[in-house]
N, C-alpha and C positions, 0 to 999 in steps of 0.2 A: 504494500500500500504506500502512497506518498506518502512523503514525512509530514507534512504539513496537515496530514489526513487524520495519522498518529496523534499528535498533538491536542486536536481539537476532539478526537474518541475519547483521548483520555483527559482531559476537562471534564467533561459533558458527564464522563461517570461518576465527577466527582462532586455533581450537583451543578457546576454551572450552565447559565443557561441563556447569558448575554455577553457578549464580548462589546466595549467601547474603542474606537478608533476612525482614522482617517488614513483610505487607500492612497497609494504610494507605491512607486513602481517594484521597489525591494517587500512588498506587503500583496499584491496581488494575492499569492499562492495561499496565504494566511485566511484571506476574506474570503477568499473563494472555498475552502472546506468548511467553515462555519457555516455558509450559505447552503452545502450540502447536507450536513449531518441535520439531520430532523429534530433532534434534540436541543439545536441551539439558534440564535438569530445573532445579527450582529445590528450595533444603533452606531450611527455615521454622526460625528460630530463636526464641530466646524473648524475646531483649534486640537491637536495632540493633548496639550493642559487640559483640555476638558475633559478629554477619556481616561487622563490617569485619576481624575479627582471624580468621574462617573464610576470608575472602574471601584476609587476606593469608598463612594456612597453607596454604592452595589455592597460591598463588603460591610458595613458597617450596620446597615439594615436586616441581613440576612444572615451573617455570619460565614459564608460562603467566600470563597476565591472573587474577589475581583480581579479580570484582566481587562487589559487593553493590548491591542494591537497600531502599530504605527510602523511606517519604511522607515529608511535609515539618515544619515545625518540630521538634516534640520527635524523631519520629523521625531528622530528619535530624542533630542534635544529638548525637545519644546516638553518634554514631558517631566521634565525634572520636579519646576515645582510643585506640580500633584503629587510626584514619589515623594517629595520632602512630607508632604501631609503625612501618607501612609507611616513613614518612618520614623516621626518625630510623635504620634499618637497610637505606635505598635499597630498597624492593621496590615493583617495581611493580605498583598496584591502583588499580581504576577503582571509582568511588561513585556510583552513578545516584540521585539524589535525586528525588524527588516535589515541586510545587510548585503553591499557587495557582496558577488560570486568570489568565492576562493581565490580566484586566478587575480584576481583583482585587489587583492589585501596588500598594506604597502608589509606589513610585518615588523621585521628588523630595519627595513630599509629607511636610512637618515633624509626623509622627505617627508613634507607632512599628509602628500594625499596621494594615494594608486588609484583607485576607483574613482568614481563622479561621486559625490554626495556622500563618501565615507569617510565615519569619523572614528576614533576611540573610542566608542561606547561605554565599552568595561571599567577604561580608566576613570571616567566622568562621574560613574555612579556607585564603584565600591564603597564609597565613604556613606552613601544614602539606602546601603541596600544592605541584606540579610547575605546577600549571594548575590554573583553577578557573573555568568561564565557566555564564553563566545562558543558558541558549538563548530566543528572543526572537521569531526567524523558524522557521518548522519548515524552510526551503528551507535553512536554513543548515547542518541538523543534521550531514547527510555532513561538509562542515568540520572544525567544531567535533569531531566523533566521531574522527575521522582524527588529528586532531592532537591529542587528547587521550592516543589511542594510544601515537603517536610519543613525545612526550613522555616518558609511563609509563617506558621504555625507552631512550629518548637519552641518552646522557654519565654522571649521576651519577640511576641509576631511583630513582622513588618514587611515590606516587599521585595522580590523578588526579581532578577530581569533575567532572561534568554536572551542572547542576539544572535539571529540565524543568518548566514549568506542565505543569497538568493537561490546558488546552484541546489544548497542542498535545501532546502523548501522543497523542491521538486522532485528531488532524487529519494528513490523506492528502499524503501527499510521491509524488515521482517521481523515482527515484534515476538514472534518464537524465539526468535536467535540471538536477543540482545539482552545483555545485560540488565539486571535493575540495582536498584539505589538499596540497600541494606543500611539504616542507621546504627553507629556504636553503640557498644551494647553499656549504657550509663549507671550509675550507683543509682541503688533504688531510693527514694525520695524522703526526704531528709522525716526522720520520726517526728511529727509535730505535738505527739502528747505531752510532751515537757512543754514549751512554749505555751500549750494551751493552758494547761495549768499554773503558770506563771502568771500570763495573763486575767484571767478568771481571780484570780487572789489578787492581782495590781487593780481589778474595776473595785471587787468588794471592799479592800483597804482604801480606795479612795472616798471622796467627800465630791469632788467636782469633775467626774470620768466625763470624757468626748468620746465620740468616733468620727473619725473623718475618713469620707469613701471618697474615692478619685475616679478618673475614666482607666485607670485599670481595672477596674472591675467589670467593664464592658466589653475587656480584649481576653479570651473570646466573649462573646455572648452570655449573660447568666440570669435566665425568666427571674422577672421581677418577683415571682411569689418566694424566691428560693431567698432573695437581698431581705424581701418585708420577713421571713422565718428568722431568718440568722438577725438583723440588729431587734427587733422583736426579742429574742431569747436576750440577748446581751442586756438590751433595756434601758438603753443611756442614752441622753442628747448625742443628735447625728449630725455634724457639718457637710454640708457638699461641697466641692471645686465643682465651675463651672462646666467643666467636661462629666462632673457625677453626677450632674446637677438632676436627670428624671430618674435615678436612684430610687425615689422617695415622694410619693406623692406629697402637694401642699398641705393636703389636712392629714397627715398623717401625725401624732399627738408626738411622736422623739424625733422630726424633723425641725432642726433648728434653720435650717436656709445657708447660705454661703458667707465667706469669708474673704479677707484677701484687700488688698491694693486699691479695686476696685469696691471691696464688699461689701453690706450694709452693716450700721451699727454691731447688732447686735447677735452676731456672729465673730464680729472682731471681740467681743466685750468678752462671747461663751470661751474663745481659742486664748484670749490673753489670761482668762481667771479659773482655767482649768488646772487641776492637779495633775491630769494622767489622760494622756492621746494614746487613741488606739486606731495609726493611718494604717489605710489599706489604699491601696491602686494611685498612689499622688504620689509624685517626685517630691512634692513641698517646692514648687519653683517659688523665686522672687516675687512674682504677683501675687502668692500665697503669703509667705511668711514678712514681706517687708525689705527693706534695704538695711535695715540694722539687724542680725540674724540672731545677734547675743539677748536682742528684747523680743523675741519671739517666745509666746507659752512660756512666760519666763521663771515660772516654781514649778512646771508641767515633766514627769518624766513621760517619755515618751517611748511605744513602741512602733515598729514598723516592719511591714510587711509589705515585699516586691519581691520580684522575681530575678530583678538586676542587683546581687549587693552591693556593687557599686554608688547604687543611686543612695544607698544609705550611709556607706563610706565616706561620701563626698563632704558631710558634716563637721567630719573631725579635723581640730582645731581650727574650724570659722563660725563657733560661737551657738550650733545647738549641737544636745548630746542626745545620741538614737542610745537609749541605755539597752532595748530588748529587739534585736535583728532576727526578724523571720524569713527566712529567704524562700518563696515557694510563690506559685499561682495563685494572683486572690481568688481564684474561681476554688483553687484547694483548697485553701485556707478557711473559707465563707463553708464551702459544702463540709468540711470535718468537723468546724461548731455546730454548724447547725445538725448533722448526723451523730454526734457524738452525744450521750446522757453527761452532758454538764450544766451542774445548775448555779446559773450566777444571784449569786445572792445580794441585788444591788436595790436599795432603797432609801433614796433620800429627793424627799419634797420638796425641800427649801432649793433643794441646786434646779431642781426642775419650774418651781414659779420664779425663782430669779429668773430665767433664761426667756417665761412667760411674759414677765411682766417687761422686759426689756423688748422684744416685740412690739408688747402693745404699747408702749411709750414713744420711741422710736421707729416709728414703718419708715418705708422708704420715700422720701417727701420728690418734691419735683425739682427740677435744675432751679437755682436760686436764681438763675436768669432770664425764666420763664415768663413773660410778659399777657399780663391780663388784656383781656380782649383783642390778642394778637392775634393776625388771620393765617396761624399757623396752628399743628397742634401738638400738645405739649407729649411727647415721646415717652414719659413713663405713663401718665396718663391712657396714651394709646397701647400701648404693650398690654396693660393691665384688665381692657375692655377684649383685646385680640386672645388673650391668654382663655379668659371665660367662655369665648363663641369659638374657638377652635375645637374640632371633636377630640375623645378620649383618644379615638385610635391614629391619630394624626403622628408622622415624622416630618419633624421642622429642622430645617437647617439654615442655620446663623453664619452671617457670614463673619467681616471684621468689624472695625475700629466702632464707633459712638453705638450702631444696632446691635452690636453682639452686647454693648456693655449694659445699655438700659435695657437689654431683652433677657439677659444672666440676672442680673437686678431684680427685674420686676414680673417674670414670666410666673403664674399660678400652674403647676404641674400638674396635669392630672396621671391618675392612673392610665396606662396603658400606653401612654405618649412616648415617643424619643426626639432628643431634643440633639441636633450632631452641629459639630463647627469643627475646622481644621484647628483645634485649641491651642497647638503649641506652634506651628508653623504661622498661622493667620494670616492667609496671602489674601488681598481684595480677590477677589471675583470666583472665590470656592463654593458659595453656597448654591449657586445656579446648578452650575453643571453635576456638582454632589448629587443635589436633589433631583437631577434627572435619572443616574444613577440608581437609586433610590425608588422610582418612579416604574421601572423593569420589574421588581423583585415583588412586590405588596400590590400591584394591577387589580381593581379598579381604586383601590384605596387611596384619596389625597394629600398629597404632601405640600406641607406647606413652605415657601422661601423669604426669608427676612435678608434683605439687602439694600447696602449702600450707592448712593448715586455713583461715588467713584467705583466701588466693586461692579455695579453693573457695564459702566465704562469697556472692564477688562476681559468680559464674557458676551457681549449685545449679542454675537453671532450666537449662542444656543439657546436666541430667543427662536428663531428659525427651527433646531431641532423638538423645539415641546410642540411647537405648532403642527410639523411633519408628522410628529406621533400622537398627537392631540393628548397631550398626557396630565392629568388630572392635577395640576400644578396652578399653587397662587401664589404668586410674588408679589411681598408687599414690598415697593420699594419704602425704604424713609427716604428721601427727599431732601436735605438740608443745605442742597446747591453748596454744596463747599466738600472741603475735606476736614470735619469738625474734627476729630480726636487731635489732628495733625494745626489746626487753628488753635484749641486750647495749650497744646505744647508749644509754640512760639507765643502765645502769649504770658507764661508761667516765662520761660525763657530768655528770651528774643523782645520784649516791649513790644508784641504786638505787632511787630515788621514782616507782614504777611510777603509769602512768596510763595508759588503754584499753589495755592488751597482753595481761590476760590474766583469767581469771575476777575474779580475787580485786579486780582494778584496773577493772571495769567493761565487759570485753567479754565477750560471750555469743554459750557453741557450742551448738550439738545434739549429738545421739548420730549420727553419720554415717553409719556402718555401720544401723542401724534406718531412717536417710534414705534409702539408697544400697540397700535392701530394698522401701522402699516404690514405688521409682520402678521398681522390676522387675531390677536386677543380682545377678547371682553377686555373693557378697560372701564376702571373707575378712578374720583379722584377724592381722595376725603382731607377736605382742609376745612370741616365745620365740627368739632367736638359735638355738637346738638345731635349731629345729624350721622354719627360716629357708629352704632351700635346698627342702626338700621341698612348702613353697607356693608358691614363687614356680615352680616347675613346676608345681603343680597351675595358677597362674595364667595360666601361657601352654599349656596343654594345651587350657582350654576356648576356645571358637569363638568363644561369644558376648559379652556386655559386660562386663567383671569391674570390679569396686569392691576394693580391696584398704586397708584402714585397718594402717596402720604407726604403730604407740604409740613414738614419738620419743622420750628422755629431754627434759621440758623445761627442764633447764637448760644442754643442751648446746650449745657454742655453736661460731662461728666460729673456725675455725681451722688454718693461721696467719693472724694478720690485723694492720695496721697501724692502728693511729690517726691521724686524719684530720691531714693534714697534717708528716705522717714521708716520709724516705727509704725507697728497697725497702731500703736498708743497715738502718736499723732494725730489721727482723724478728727480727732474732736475740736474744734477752737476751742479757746478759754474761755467761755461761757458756760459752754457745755461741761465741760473739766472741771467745774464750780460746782454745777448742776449735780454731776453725777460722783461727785469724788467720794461720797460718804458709801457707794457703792460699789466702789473698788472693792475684792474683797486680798487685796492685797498693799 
């Protein structure tokens, strides 16, 4: 059978059932057995970027292999920063590259190019990838496929690349006769009853225990009723990072909401006045803990649980101490408490209504710059309206800078929901083509898209592919005719010496809504708070593609937020610091 025939059989058994990319002369052979195998289709996009970030919104929904297919040089290029997604939030996705025919490889030779349009592939993306190998022999290809798999999925997932010449694409394998991928045979998996009993005895000796869950607990997949059994048993206030953030539905009574840089109140108040963290699936990056790292949980011992020890390594001597390192799968980790007869014996009221009544004192207010009777609308306000009429079974995805941050903020969670953004990479214009991604695996089911004028900017073309597929897709744009996140940081900065953020400074919009007509969508435009609740049902009432343009105030900004290199104690001005000091309980 063609090699290329190979490839795509053994995909297809292994559950996938879309492949994202854009044909290319080193990709013909690739498209064209997708197109054959009955099991599979392929969705044509506009840009490469879009297929590796459809590829890894496919993954992220589903749990399944995302790939993308793309030819070689500039196609295979353009694909980088999607793979930085996948690799920087563990997902795992495979990249089938197109390449010069054999004869055509410059190899050793001190020149930078033998073929038309070939590049180093391998070299470009070992740094971003799990594995990255050029196939060489087609007899190899089973192999090299196998364990590109494995990989994808082994220990700490992220993606993948094959880069095939074109000769052998088309050149005849025998999958009798060919080798497969046998993984080493590893020490079996470190005994977690000690740990767990550590643990267990560190929540009941404390007075003010947390949990904070991360988006490792998403990689792989782990059904929500298995996360509500396990912090249910444990029984202690739950922190989310905004990658954990549908963890936990809103009214769920030990969901305390998020933390962080960005976070509200009183989530910084639970992580600074805690005795004892118990992280699962979060690095604790800087957006988490702060720029001062030694006032972070600052009487809190903490434990932590990842799959990379490294990530917990990286504390020691810059100021927090990981006193109990578990090194294992949160998926492991979560499923042995919660299958295991331990009974945590943790009960204290008072750490549970402080953390209440710090809520209800403190919600999350509006940008302080928010202007009354402004013919704009005020963006947590709208999140807060969007959150309530979005259905339970809804996947939304976030794109970056001001919408990810008032929609992490102030989004009401319900059950059933996922909520995806590129969270550690955060390139503009991911949530589009994510959620087209996305859009393949859960058919007829709606997905919703929260994005920025500028991210739309850098995806417009796969406003073209939802329409082709008519795929049940609403993008709300926000609207704030500028680059707000990037406005507020030169003005913190810089005095306000705007440069490319917004008309007036050198960056140029269209009319989006007149765009968002031409390409063939329902288009709405909500710039009336009165009149707010009664389109966003008109919005999810229709079937087909909706475009919905949300006029942002744009001087609204982030908020609360910290300046780069403050404590989470910082947040509060000195009013507030007055306010609540008798509530320290430190």
């Amino acid at each position: 059978m063609k090699l290329t025939d190979y490839i795509i059989d053994f995909l297809a058994s292994k559950g996938v059932t879309h492949f994202f990319g854009m044909s290319g002369g080193a990709a013909v052979h690739l498209f064209d057995s997708v197109a054959k195998n009955a099991l599979t289709d392929y969705v044509c996009v506009q840009h490469e970027q879009s297929a590796a970030m459809g590829a890894d919104g496919y993954t992220r929904t589903t749990g399944k292999l995302g790939v993308a297919i793309t030819t070689s040089g500039p196609g295979a290029t353009n694909l980088l920063t999607g793979v930085c997604c996948s690799y920087y939030d563990s997902i795992p996705t495979l990249m089938l590259t197109g390449q010069v025919a054999t004869h055509r490889l410059k190899g050793d030779r001190n020149i930078r190019q033998m073929g038309f349009q070939e590049t180093d592939v391998i070299s470009i993306y070992q740094t971003v990838t799990k594995y990255a190998y050029q196939i060489r022999d087609p007899k190899t290809i089973r192999y090299h496929l196998e364990k590109a798999y494995y990989h994808a999925f082994e220990g700490r997932p992220g993606p993948v690349l094959l880069d095939i010449p074109d000769d052998l694409q088309r050149s005849e394998v025998d999958p009798l006769t060919m080798d497969g991928f046998t993984p080493e045979v590893t020490s079996q998996q470190k005994n977690l009853s000690l740990s767990l009993e550590k643990i267990v005895t560190a929540i009941e000796n404390s007075k003010r225990p947390i949990l904070i869950l991360g988006g490792g607990v998403k990689t792989p997949l782990i059904p929500q009723q298995e996360i509500l059994k396990f912090v249910e048993k444990l029984g202690i206030p739950t922190l989310l990072t905004w990658a954990g953030l549908d963890l936990l539905p809103e009214d769920h009574p030990l969901r305390v909401g998020c933390f962080g840089v960005y976070g509200p109140r009183p989530g910084n108040f639970a992580v600074q006045n805690s005795d004892f963290i118990l992280c699962i699936g979060s690095r604790l990056s800087q957006n988490l803990t702060g720029g001062l790292l030694n006032t972070f949980a600052r009487k809190a011992t903490i434990a932590m649980v990842d799959i990379n020890s490294e990530e917990m390594n990286k504390f020691d001597g810059r100021g927090i101490s990981i006193t109990h390192r578990i090194e294992c799968k949160a998926h492991d980790f979560i499923k042995k408490v919660s299958d295991q007869e331990l009974s945590v014996v943790y009960n204290n009221e008072s750490w549970l209504k402080k953390i209440s009544s710090w809520k209800q004192r403190f919600p999350l207010p509006p940008s302080p710059s928010s202007i009354k009777n402004h013919p704009h609308v005020d963006a947590y306000e709208f999140v807060h309206r969007l959150s309530a009429i979005a259905p339970s079974n809804e996947s939304i995805f976030i794109d970056t800078g001001g919408n990810l941050t008032w929609t992490c903020n102030g989004w009401q969670v319900k059950k059933g929901q996922q909520l995806h953004s590129a969270w550690n990479n955060t390139p503009m214009g991911y949530s589009l083509p994510a959620a087209i991604g996305a859009s393949f695996t859960r058919r007829p089911v709606s997905t919703t898209c929260i994005i920025g004028d500028g991210g739309l900017m850098l995806c417009l073309g796969e406003l073209a592919t939802i329409i082709h597929h008519q795929l049940p897709i609403r993008i709300f744009l926000f609207n704030n005719h500028c680059h707000g996140i990037q406005k507020q940081t030169i003005e913190t900065w810089l005095d306000s010496r705007y440069t490319g953020v917004d008309p007036a400074s050198g960056l140029a919009f269209p009319d989006f809504t007149l765009l968002a007509k031409a390409f063939g969508f329902h288009t709405i435009i909500i710039n009336d708070k009165n009149k707010m609740d009664q389109q966003l049902h008109e919005a999810y009432e229709i079937k087909e593609p909706v475009f919905v343009n949300v006029e942002i105030n744009p001087d609204q900004k982030l908020y609360p937020v910290l300046k780069y290199g403050s404590s989470l104690e910082d947040q509060l001005p000195p009013l507030d610091k007055q306010i609540i000091e008798h509530e320290i309980l430190f």
